[in-house]
C-alpha positions in Angstrom: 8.2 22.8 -14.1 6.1 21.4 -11.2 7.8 20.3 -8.3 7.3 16.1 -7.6 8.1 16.4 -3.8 7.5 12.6 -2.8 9.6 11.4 -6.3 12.5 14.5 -5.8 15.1 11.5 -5.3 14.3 9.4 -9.1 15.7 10.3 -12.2 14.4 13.0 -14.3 13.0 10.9 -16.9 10.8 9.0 -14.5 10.2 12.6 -13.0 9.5 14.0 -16.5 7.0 10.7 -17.5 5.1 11.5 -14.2 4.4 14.8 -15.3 3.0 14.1 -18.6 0.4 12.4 -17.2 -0.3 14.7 -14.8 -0.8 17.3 -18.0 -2.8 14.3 -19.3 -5.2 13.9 -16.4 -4.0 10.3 -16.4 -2.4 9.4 -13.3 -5.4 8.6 -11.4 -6.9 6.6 -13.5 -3.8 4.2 -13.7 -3.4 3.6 -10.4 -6.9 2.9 -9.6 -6.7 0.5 -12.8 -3.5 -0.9 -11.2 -4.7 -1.1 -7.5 -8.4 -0.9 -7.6 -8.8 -3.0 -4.6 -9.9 -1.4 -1.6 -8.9 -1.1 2.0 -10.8 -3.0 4.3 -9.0 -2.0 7.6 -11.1 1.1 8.8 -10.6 1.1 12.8 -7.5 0.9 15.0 -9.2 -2.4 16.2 -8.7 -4.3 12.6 -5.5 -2.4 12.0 -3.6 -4.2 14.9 -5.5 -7.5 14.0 -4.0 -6.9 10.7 -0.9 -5.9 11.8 -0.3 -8.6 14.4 -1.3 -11.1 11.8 1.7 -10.0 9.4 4.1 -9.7 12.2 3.3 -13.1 13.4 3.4 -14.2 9.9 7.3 -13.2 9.4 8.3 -12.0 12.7 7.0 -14.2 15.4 10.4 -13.7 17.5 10.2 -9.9 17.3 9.4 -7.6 20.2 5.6 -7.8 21.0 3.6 -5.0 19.7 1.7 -2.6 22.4 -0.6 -0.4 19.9 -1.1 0.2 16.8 -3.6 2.9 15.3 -4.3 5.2 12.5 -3.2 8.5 13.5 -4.5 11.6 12.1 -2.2 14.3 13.0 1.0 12.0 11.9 1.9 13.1 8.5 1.4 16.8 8.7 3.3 16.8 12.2 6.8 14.1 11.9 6.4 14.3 7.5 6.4 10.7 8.0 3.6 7.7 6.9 3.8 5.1 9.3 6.4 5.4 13.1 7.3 2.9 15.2 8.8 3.7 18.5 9.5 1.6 21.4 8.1 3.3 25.2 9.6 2.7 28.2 7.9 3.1 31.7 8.8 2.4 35.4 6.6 0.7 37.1 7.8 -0.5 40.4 11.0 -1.4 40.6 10.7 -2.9 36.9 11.0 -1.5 33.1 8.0 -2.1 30.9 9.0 -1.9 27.4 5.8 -1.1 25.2 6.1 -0.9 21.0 4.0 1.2 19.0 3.6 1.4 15.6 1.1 4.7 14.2 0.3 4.7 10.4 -1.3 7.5 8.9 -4.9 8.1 8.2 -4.3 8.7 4.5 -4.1 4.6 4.6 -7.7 4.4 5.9 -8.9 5.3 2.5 -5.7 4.0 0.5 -5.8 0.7 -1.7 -4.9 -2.4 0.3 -1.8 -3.1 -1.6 0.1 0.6 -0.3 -1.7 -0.1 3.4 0.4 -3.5 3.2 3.4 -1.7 1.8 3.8 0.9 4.9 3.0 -1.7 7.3 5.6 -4.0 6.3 8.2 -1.0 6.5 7.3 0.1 9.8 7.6 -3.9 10.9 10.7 -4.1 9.7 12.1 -1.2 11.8 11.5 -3.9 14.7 14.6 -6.0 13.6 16.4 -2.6 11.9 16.5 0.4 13.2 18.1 2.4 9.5 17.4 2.2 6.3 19.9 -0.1 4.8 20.8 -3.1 3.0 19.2 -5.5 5.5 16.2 -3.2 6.4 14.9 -3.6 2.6 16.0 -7.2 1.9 13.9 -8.0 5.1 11.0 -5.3 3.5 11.6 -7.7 -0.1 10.8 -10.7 2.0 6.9 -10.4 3.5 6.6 -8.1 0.3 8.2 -9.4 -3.2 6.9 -6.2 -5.2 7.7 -4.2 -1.8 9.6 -1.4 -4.4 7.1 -1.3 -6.8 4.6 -0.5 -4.1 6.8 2.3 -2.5 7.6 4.0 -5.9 3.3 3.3 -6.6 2.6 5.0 -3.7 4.8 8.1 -4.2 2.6 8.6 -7.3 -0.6 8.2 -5.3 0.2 10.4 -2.8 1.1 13.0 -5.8 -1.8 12.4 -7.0 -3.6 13.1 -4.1 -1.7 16.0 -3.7 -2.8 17.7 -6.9 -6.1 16.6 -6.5 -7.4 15.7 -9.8 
């Protein structure tokens, strides 16, 4: 029984349906049915003018952002899609507080729809920090179908993991 490392925490049965059409040779070809549009954010340049433009869509009082950019070495070094983290430097006698959010560069190449998906999670970690009730109700609100998407994108990045 193959291991389904991004859906080890839903039920068998979803687990077990994945599989089958894995053995099928199936899975790609719903998703790209389901989410055939493409990304058009290729550069760190568009991906904060993307970014920006959700966060001042449904966060305009949050913390400015400082940088956002694909990065390449983010989900094979912190097992993580998208970080945000918050940078604080001394200059002078003052405290600059800087925001950053990094998303990975599987995204570059990913269907708009799961690009949207990580970027409203890692916006929502400006207003909460965990993972909890408020977090994803906040996640539900710039995206309606924001679980759908996250369960969606488990299965493309299984499929991308077995390749076919």
């Amino acid at each position: 029984m193959e291991a389904l490392k991004y859906l080890a925490s839903y039920p068998e049965h979803l687990q077990a349906r994945v599989r089958e059409l894995i053995e099928q040779g199936r899975l790609g070809a719903i998703l790209a049915d389901k989410y055939g549009q493409p990304n058009a954010v290729r550069s760190d340049g568009q991906l904060y003018d993307y970014v920006q433009a959700l966060k001042d869509r449904h966060l305009r009082k949050a913390v400015p952002l400082g940088k956002v950019v694909y990065d390449s070495k983010l989900q094979v070094m912190k097992h993580a899609l998208g970080t945000h983290t918050a940078i604080s430097r001394v200059h002078g006698g003052r405290l600059k507080a800087s925001r950053e959010i990094r998303i990975a560069t599987v995204f570059r190449d990913a269907p708009a729809d799961f690009l949207k998906m990580i970027v409203v999670h890692e916006l929502a970690h400006l207003k909460e920090a965990e993972h909890n009730k408020s977090f994803y109700q906040l996640c539900t609100h710039m995206e309606p179908d924001y679980h759908q998407l996250e369960f969606d994108l488990r299965l493309y990045l299984t499929h991308l993991d077995i390749g076919r």
